[in-house]
FIVEXLO-79788 format. One line per 5 residues: number of its first residue (from 0); for each residue z, x, y of C-alpha. Coordinates in Angstrom, 2 decimals. Example, Ala and Ser with C-alpha at 12.3 -4.5 7.8 and 13.67 -1.06 7.14 Angstrom:
REM FIVEXLO-79788
0> 7.80/12.30/-4.50 | 7.14/13.67/-1.06
REM end
This chain:
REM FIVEXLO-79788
0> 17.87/44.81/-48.96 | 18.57/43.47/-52.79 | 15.83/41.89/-54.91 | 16.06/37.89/-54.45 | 14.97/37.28/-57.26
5> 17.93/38.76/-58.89 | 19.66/36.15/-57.70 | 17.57/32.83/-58.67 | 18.86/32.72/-61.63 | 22.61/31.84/-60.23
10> 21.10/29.78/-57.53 | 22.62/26.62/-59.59 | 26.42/28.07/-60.06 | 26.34/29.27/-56.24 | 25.34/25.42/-55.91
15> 28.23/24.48/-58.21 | 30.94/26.92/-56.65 | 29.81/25.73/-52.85 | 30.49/22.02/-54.14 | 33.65/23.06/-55.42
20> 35.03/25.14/-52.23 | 33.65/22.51/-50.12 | 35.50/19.34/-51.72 | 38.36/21.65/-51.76 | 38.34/22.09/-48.21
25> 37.88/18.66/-47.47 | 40.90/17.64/-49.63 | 42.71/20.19/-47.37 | 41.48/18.53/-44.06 | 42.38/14.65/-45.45
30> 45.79/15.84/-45.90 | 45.66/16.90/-42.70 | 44.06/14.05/-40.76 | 47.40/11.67/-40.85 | 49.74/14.55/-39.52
35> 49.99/15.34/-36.22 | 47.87/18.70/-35.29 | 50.31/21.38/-33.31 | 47.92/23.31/-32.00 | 44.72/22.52/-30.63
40> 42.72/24.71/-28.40 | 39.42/24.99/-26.31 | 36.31/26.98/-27.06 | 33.53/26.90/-24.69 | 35.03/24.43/-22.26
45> 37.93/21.89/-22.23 | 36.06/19.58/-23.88 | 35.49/21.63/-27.01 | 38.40/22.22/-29.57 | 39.39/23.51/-32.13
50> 42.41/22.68/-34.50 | 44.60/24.40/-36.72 | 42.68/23.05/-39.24 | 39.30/24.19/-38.51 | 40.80/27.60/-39.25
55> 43.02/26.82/-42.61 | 39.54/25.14/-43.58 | 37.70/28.43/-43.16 | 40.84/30.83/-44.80 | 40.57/28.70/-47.95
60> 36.54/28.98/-47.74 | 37.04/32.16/-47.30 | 39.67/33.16/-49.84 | 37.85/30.96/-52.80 | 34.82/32.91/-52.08
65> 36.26/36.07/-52.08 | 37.53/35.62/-55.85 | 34.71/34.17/-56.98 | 31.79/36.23/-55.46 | 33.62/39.81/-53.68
70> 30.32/41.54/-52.88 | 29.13/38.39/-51.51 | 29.37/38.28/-47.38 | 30.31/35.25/-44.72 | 29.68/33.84/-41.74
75> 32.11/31.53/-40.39 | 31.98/29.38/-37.20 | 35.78/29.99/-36.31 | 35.80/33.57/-37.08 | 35.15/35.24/-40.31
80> 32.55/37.55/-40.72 | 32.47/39.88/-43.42 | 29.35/42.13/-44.76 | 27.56/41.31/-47.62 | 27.01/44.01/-50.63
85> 24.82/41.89/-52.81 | 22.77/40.13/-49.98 | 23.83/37.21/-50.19 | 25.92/36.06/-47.28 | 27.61/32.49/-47.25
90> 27.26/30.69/-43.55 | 30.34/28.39/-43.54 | 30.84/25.45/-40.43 | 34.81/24.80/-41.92 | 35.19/21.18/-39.96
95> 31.96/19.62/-38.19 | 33.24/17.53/-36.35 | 35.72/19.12/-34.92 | 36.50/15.76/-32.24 | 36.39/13.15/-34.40
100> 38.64/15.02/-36.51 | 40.83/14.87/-33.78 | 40.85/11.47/-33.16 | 41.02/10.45/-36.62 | 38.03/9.31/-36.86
105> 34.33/9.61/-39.39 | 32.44/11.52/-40.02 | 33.40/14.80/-40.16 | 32.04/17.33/-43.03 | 32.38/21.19/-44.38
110> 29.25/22.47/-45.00 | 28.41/25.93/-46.75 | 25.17/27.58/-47.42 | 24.29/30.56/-49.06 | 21.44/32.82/-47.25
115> 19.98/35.44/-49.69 | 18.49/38.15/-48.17 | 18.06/35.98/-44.79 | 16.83/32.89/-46.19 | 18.59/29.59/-47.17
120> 18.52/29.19/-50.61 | 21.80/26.75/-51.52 | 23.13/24.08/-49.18 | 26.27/22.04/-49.43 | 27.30/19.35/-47.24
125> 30.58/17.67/-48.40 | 32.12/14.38/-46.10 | 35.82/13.89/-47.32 | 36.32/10.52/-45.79 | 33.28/8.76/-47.50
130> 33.59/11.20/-50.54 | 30.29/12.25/-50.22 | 28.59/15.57/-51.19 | 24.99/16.81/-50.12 | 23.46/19.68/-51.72
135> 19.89/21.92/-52.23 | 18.31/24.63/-53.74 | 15.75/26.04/-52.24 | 12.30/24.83/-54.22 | 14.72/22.95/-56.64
140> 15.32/19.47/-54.05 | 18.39/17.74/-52.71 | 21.18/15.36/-54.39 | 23.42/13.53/-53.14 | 26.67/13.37/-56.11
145> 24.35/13.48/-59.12 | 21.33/11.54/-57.67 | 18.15/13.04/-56.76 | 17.00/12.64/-52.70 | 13.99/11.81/-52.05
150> 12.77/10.42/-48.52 | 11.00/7.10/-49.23 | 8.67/5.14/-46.88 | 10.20/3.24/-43.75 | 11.45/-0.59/-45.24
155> 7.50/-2.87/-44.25 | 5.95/0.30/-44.01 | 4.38/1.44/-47.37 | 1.44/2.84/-47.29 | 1.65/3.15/-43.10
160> 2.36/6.44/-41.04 | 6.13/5.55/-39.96 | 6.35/4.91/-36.04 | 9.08/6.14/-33.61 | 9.01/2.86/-32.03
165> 10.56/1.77/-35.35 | 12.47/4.18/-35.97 | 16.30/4.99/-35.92 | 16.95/8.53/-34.29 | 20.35/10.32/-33.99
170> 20.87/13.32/-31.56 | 24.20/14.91/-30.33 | 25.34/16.86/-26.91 | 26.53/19.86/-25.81 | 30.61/20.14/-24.86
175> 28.94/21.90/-21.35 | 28.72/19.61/-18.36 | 25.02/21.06/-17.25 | 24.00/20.86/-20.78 | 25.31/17.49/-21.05
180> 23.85/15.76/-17.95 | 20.36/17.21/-19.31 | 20.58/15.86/-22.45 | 22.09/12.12/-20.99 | 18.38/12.26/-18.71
185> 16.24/13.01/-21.47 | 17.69/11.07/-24.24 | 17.41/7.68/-21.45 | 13.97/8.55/-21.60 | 13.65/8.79/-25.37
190> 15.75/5.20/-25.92 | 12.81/3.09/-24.53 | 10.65/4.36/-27.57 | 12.54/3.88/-30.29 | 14.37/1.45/-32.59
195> 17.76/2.77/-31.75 | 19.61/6.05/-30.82 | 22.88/6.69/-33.05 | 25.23/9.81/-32.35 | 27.81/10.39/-34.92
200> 29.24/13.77/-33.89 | 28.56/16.24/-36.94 | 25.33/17.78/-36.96 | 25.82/18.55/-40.69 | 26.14/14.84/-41.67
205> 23.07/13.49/-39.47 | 20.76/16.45/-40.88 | 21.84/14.94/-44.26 | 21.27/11.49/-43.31 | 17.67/11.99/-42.93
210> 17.75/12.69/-46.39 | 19.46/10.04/-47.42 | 17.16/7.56/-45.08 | 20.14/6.52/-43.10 | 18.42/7.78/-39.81
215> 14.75/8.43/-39.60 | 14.66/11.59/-37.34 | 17.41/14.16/-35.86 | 17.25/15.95/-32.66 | 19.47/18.46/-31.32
220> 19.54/21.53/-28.61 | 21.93/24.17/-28.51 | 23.52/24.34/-31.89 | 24.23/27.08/-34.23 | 23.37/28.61/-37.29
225> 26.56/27.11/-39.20 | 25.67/23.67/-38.08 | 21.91/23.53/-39.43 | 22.08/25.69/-42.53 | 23.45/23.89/-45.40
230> 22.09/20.01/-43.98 | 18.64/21.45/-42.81 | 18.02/22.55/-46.08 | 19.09/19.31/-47.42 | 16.86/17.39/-44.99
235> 14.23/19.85/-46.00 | 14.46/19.71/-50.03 | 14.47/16.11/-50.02 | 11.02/15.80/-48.57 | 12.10/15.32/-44.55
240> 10.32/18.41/-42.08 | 12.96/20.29/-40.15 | 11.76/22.37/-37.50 | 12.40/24.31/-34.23 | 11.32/23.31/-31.05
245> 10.92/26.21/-28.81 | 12.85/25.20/-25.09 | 10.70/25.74/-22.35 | 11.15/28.40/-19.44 | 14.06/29.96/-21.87
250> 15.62/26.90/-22.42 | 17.21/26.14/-25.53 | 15.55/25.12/-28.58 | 15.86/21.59/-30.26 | 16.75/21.54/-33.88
255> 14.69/18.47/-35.47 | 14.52/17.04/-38.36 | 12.14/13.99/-39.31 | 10.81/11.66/-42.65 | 7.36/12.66/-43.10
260> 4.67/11.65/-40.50 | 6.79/11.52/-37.44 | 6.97/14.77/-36.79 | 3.77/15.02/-34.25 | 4.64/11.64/-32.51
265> 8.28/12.81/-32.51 | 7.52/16.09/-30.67 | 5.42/14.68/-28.15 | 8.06/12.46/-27.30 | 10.70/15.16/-27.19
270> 8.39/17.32/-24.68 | 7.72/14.25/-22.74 | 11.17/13.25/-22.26 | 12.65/16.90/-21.84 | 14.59/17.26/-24.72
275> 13.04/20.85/-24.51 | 14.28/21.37/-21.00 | 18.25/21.62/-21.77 | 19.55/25.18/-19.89 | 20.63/27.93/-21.94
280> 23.22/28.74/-19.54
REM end
């Protein structure tokens, strides 16, 4: 185990550096998008791809951090996984959004993070189409470009605890059938008690959407570390609470991530309507 602290210094050109890989990669996957992709295969189950460029995504990830930080390790969703020497290790999700990539269509994002010594300290979030880029340091808060993030009160509701029943809440579902059908019952239950549902298909971007007040909570069971880590700590820095919600009888856990005061209101709900009841297998 290193010495964090060692590292807190360079928390801000680890920032700088993920921002740069990340827009990188997302130049890479826009001058991908209008050609056609020759090879596309499944992961878990027919419907869940991946592309060729999910994977030149992660080699240039890969390859940029390797020059710039060799000791440093990484995590990546489509394969890469090398040790870290300085404990730092970088958690890379190359293409979120794998489908709408696909299809041609937005959002889809690259998001890095770098964990030192197990915890989150730098997020990056970048969305190509909308030339967008999210990013955190731990204790330092979130931007989005140069702006400062900052959840603000719900539009009418100053000074009021926000209220799911007002509120706009975006989720996202498994690629497994079982998983799926679970999900489809308890999100029916959840629509009746809220403003709106939205699903936009990259956990990544909807994390960082709380931040930016674009959706009011986030909800989502079954995803991985790659998918949370740079966006949750977004979410986090700029004021939103992201937690886990255990899943019940070794179910999965939900991912959430809410403005400030919906959290208790929002878990109730997510209990009551089974969001913690999606199976693991």
């Amino acid at each position: 185990m290193c010495n964090p602290e060692l590292f807190t210094h360079d928390l801000f050109s680890m920032r700088d550096l993920a921002i740069t890989v990340a827009e990188d990669a997302g130049a890479l996957l826009l001058d991908g998008l209008g050609r056609a992709r020759a090879t596309v295969e499944t992961k878990t189950s027919p419907t869940d791809v991946v592309t060729e460029m999910d994977r030149a995504s992660e080699r240039l990830i890969a390859e940029r951090i390797a020059i710039a930080r060799p000791q440093d390790g990484l995590l990546g969703e489509e394969g890469a996984n090398t040790k870290s020497a300085s404990g730092v290790t970088w958690i890379v999700d190359p293409l979120d959004g794998t489908v709408n990539y696909l299809y041609g269509m937005a959002p889809f994002a690259v998001s890095l993070a770098a964990e030192v010594d197990g915890e989150v300290k730098v997020g990056v979030v970048h969305d190509p189409v909308h030339g967008e880029t999210f990013s955190a340091i731990k204790g330092h808060g979130a931007w989005l470009g140069g702006q400062l993030l900052v959840i603000r009160p719900l539009s009418g509701q100053t000074g009021e605890a926000p209220r799911l029943a007002t509120s706009l809440v975006a989720t996202g579902f498994s690629y497994s059938l079982p998983r799926r059908n679970a999900q489809a019952t308890a999100v029916a239950k959840l629509l009746g008690e809220v403003r709106d549902i939205r699903r936009c298909g990259a956990a990544a971007i909807d994390l960082c959407w709380v931040a930016a007040g674009r959706v009011d909570a986030y909800y989502e069971s079954g995803i991985q570390k790659w998918d949370v880590a740079g966006g949750g700590l977004v979410a986090s820095e700029a004021g939103g609470s992201v937690f886990e919600l255990p899943g019940r009888d070794g179910c999965l856990p939900v991912v959430v991530a809410a403005r400030p005061g919906l959290e208790a209101e929002l878990r109730e709900l997510l209990i009551r309507s089974g969001a913690d009841a999606i199976p693991a297998g």
